[in-house]
C-alpha positions in Angstrom: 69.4 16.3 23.1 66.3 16.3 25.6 66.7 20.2 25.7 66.1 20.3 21.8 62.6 18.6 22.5 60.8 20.9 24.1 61.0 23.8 21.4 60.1 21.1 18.8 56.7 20.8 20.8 56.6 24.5 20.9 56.7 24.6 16.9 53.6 22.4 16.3 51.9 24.7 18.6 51.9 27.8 16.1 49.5 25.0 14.2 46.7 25.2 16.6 46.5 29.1 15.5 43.8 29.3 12.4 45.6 29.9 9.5 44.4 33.4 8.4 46.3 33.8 5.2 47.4 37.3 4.4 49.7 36.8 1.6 50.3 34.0 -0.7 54.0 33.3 -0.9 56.6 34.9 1.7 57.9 37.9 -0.2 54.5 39.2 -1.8 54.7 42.4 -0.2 54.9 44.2 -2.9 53.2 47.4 -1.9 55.1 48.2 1.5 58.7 49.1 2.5 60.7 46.8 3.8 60.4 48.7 7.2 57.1 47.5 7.2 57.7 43.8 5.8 60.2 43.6 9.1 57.9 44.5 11.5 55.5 42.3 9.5 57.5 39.3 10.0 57.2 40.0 13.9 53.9 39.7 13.7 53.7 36.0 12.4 50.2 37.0 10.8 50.9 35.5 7.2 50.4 31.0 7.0 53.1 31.6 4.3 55.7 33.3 6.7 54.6 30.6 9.6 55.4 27.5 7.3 58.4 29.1 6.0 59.8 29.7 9.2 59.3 27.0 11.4 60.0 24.9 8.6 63.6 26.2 7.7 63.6 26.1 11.8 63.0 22.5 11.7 65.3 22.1 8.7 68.4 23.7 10.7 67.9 21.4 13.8 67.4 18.5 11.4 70.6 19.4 9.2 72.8 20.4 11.9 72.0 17.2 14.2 72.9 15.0 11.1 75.4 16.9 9.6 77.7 16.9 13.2 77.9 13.1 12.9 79.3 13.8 8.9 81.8 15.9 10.4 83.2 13.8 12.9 83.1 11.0 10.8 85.1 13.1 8.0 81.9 12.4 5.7 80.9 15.7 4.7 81.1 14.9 1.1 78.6 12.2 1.7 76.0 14.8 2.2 76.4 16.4 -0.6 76.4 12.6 -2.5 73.2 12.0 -1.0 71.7 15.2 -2.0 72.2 15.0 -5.2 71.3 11.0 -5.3 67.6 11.5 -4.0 66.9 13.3 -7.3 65.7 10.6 -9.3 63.7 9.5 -6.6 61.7 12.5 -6.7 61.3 12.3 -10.5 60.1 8.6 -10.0 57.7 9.9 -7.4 56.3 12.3 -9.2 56.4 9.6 -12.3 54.2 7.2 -9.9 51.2 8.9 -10.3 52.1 12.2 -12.2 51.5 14.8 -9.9 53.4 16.3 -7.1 52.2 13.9 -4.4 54.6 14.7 -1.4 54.3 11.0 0.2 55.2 9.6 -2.9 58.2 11.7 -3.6 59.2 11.6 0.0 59.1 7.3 -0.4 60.6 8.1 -3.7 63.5 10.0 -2.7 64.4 8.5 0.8 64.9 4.8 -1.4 67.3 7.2 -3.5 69.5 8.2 -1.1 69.7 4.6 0.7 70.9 3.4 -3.2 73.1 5.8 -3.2 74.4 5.2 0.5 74.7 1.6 -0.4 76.2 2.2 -3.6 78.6 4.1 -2.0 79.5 1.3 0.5 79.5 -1.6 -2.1 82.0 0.6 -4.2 84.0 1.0 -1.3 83.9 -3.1 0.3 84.4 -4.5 -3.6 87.0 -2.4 -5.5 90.2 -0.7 -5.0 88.8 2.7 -5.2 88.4 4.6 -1.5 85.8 6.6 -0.4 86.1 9.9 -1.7 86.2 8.3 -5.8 82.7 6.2 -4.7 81.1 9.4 -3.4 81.7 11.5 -6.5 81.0 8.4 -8.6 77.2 8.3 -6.6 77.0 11.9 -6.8 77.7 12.4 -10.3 75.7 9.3 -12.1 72.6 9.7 -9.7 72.4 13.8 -10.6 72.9 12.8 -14.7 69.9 10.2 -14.3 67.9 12.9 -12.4 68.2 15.8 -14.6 68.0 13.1 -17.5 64.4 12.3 -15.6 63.1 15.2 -15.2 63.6 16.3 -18.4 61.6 13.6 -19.7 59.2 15.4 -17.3 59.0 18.6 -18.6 58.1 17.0 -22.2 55.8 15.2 -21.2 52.0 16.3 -21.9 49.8 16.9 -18.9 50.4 16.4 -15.7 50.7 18.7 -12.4 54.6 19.8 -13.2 54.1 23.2 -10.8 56.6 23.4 -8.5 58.2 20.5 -9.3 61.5 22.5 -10.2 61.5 23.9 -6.7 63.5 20.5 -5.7 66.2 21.6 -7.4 66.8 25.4 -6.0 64.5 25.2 -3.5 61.6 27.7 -2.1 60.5 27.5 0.9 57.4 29.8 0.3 56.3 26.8 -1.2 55.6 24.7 2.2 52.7 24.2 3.0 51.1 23.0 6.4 51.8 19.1 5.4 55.4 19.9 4.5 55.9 21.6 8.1 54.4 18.5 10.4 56.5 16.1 7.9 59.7 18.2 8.7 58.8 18.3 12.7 58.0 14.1 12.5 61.7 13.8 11.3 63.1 16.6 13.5 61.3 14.7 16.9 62.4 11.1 14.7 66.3 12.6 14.4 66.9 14.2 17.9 64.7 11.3 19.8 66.8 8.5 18.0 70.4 10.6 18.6 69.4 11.1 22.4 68.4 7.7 22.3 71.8 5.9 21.3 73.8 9.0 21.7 76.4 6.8 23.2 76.3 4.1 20.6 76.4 6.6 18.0 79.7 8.6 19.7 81.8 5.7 19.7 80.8 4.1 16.3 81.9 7.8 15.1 85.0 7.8 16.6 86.9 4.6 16.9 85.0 1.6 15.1 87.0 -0.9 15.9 86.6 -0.3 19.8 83.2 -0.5 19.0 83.4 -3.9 17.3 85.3 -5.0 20.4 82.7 -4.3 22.3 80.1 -6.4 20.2 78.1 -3.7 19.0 76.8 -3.3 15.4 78.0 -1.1 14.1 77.2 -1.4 10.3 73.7 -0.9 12.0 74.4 2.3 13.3 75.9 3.5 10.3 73.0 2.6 8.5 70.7 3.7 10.9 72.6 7.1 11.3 72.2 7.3 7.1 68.6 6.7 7.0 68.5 9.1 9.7 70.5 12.0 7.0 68.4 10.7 3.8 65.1 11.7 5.7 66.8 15.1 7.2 68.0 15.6 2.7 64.7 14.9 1.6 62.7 17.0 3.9 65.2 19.6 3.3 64.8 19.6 -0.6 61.6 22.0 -1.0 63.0 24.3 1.6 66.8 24.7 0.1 66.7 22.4 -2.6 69.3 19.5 -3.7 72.0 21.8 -4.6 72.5 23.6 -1.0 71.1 21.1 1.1 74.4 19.4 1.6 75.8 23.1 2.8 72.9 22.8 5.6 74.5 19.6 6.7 78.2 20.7 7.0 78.4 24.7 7.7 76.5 24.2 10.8 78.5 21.4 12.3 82.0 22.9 11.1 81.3 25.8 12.6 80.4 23.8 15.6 83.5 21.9 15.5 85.7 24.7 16.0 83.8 25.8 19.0 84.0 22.7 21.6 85.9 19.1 21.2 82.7 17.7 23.2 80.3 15.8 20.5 77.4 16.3 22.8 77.6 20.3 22.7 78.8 19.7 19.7 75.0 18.6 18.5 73.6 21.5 20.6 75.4 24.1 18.6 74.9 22.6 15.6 71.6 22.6 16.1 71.0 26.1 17.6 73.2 27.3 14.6 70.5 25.6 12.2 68.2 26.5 13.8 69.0 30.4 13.3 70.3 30.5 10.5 66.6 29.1 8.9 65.3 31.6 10.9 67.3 34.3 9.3 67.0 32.9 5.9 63.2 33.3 6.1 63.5 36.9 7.8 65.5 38.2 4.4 63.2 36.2 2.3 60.4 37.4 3.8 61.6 41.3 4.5 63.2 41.7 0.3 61.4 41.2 -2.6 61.5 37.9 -4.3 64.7 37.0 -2.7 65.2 33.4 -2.3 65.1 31.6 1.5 67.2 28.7 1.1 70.4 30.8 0.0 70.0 33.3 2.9 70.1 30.5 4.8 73.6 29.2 4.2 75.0 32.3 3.8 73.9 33.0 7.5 75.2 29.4 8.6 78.4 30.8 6.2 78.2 33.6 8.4 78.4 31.4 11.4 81.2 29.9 10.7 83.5 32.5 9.9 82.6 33.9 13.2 83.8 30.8 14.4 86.6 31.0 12.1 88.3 33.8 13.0 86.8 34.4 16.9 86.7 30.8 18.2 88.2 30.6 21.8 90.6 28.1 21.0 90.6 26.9 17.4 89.6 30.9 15.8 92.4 32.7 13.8 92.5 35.7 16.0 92.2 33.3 19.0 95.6 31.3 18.2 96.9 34.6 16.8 96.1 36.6 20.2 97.3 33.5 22.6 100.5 33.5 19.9 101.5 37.0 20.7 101.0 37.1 24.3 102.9 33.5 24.6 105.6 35.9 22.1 105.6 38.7 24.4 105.6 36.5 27.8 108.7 34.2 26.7 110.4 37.8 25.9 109.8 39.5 29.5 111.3 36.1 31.0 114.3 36.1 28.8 114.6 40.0 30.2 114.1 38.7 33.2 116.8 35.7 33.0 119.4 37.8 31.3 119.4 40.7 34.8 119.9 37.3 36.7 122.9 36.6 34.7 124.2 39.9 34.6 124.0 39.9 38.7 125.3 36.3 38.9 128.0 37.4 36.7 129.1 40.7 39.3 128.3 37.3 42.1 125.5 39.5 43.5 127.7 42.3 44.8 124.9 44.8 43.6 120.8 45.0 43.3 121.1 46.9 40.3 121.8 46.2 37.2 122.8 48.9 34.6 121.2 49.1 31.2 124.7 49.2 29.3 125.8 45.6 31.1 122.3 44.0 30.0 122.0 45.7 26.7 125.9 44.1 26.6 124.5 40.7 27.9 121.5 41.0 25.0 123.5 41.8 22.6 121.2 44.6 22.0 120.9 48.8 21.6 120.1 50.5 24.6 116.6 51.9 23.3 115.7 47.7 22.8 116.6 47.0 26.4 114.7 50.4 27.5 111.5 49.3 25.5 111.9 45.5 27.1 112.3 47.0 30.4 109.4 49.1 29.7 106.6 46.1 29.2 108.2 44.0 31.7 108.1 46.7 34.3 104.1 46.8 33.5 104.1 43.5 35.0 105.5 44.4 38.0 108.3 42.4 37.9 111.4 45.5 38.2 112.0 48.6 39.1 113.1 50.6 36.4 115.2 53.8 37.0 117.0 55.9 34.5 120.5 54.0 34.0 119.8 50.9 35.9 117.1 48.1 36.5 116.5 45.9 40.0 113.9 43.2 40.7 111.1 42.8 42.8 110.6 40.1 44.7 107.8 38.8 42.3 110.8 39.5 39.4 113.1 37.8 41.4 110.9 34.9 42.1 109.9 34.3 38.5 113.7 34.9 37.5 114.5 32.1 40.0 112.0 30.0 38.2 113.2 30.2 34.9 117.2 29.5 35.6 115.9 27.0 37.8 113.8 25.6 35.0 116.6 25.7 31.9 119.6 24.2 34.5 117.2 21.8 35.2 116.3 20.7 31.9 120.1 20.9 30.9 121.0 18.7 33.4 118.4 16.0 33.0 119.6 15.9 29.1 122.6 15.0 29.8 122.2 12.5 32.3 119.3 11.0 31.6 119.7 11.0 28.0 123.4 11.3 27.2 123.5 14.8 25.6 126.9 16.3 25.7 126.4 19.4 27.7 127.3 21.7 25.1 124.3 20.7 22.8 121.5 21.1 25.5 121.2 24.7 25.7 118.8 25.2 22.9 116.3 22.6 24.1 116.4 23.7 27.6 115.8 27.5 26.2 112.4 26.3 24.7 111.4 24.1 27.7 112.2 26.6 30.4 109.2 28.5 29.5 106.4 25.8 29.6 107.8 23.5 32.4 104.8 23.2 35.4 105.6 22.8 38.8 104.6 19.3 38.9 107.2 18.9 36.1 109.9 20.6 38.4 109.4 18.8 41.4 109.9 15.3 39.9 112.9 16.5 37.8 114.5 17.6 41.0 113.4 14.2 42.7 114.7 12.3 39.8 118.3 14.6 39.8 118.6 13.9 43.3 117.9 17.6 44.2 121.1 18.6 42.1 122.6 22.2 42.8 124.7 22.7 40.3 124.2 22.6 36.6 126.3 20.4 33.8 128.7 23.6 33.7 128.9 24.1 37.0 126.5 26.8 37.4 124.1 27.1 40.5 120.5 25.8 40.3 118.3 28.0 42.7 116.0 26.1 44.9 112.8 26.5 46.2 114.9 28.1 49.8 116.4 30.5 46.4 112.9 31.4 45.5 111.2 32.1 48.5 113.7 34.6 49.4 112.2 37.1 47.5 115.0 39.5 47.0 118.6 38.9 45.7 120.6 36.9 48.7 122.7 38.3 51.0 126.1 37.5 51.5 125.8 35.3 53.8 123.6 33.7 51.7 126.0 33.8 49.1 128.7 32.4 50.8 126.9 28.9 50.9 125.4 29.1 47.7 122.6 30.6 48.4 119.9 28.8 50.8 119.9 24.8 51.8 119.0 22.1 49.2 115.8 20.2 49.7 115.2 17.2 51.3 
């Protein structure tokens, strides 16, 4: 979290700049291409594009920080709740004095969102309903008495009402210098407190009731950590508004949460995804013509996660569907590989080769299957493949070894350990054969005693059986192959 500090600093540095303004509102470009705009943006010359930006910068960090903790705490609905709760707060702060005072809607709308947060968790301690009917209980009422609000508003005679309807859609054109150093006071507030009690806040998030163990508070944290998320919402309003504000809280940290399954890089990417994708909301806003910032801005969070989606290392759909295919095409190669042991123990060694007929007999297979087996297993460097016939290398042999060793193995710890009749522990042992670690091996062979033989009376190779490297002589033979263990 201390990393995110520094660049925070940086921002409120673009303030010492005099602000030259060059165009009013971000998009009002109107008489260049949007070549021109782009490079424009670059340049950072307009106050317009300088507030946008670093405040939709300062919005992302803000939104992703927060919104990690509503992931992990399976809250994300609650952001969207307390989006839409703060509404009549900033009707009532506009109402306090009748003009668009941003301290008094910011007072207005932060008491909002802590009545609807505690709304939420009286609902929740005093009825039967759980948590998900008290959210879209919150959500619902405070939005009607909002809208109902700022009708009243709009008919209303007099009065500063300009820009007032920006709260709902958002604009962040709109932000002035003010706005910015209110968004980087929460932003240095949010990533300060996090890094503070970053520990206290990981373990409230994940297991409670350890926490309470421990003594801590942790309705205090959880209070805390929703004060922290109704001054992240209502900062976040002018910039995206109260209807996608809640989508700044949860695309960032989903698409963070598919990426690691550590909280505290979690944040980081989070952040860094907010982060960007404000930036990229005010670079389209600022490069088309009248195109809104804060929808551009989740649609490049959006864009974010289905990156994540479908390209994560470990969680992504083409991730699990890559690691699927090889795991697909690796258990085949070793049941190749396992069948040509069987074929030799069958003819009790007498040979090296193996002919494609006996396996394709042992596979129950056509001779063009086994041939396009042989084919990718032979890329591994496991056998020699000639026309009519196959042999092993001693890698083949070795990893043949392993997997016999590794299904008799199994086989015979089912049935004695666990009283499995022999003849129903060949299926488990074919599944388990594949993943067993060495580690695994060597204590089922301590806890069998170092067995050579298998519940049907077949030979279990050893580790003497491995390290041969090539298929044992007769001699070998004779004794059943090399010395068991001691």
């Amino acid at each position: 979290m201390r990393r995110l500090l520094l660049p925070l600093l940086l921002f409120g540095c673009v303030f010492l700049v005099p602000e030259v303004a060059h165009a009013v509102r971000i998009s009002e470009l109107t008489d260049s291409t949007m070549m021109d705009r782009a490079v424009r943006f670059f340049t950072f010359r307009d106050a317009s594009l300088r507030n946008a930006l670093i405040g939709s910068m300062l919005l992302g960090i803000c939104c992703g920080l927060m919104g990690t903790f509503l992931v992990v705490r399976k809250l994300a609905l609650m952001g969207d709740a307390l989006s839409h709760a703060v509404l009549p707060g900033v009707a009532l702060g506009f109402l306090w004095n009748m003009a668009k005072d941003p301290l008094a809607i910011f007072i207005g709308a932060t008491i909002a969102g802590l009545l609807g947060a505690g709304t939420i968790q009286l609902i929740r301690n005093t009825t039967r309903h759980k948590e998900d009917a008290a959210l879209g209980f919150v959500l619902a009422s405070f939005f009607g008495v909002g809208i109902c609000l700022f009708t009243m508003i709009q008919n209303v005679p007099g009065g500063n009402k300009s820009g007032l309807d920006k709260f709902m859609f958002g604009q962040a054109a709109s932000l002035g210098r003010g706005d910015v150093w209110l968004l980087a006071v929460i932003a240095v507030l949010a990533v300060g407190t996090v890094a503070i009690f970053y520990k206290e806040y990981t373990i409230t998030s994940f297991d409670a009731g350890f926490a309470r163990s421990l003594g801590m508070p942790v309705q205090i944290f959880h209070y805390s950590l929703m004060l922290l998320l109704a001054f992240a919402i209502v900062s976040s309003l002018q910039a995206v508004g109260v209807v996608l504000v809640s989508a700044m809280l949860v695309i960032p940290a989903a698409a963070a949460f598919m990426l690691t399954d550590r909280l505290g890089i979690m944040l980081l990417l989070a952040a860094i995804f907010g982060l960007c994708s404000g930036a990229v909301g005010a670079f389209f806003s600022f490069v088309g013509r009248n195109l809104p910032t804060g929808p551009f801005m989740v649609l490049a969070a959006a864009a974010v996660f289905a990156i994540a989606l479908f390209f994560g290392p470990r969680h992504g759909i083409v991730s699990r569907w890559w690691r699927q295919r090889s795991r697909s095409a690796r258990v085949q190669r070793e049941n190749t590989l396992k069948a040509i042991y069987h074929v030799l123990e069958g003819n009790e060694f007498r040979s090296e080769h193996v002919s494609l007929r006996e396996l394709a007999e042992r596979r129950r297979e056509t001779l063009e299957d086994v041939q396009r087996q042989l084919t990718a297993v032979r890329r591994t460097g496991f056998v020699t493949l000639f026309s009519d016939a196959v042999t092993f290398t001693p890698s083949g042999w070795q990893r043949a070894c392993e997997i016999v060793r590794n299904h008799r193995l199994w086989e015979l710890y089912l049935t004695n350990a666990a009283h499995i009749a022999a003849d129903h522990v060949h299926e488990d042992a074919e599944k388990i054969e594949h993943i067993l670690g060495e580690d695994a091996v060597r204590q089922l062979e301590k806890r069998l005693n170092y067995a050579r033989r298998d519940p049907h009376g077949k030979l279990i190779p050893g580790i003497e059986d491995i390290s041969l490297g090539s298929i044992p002589q007769p001699a070998d033979r004779a004794t059943g192959f090399g010395p068991a263990p001691h």
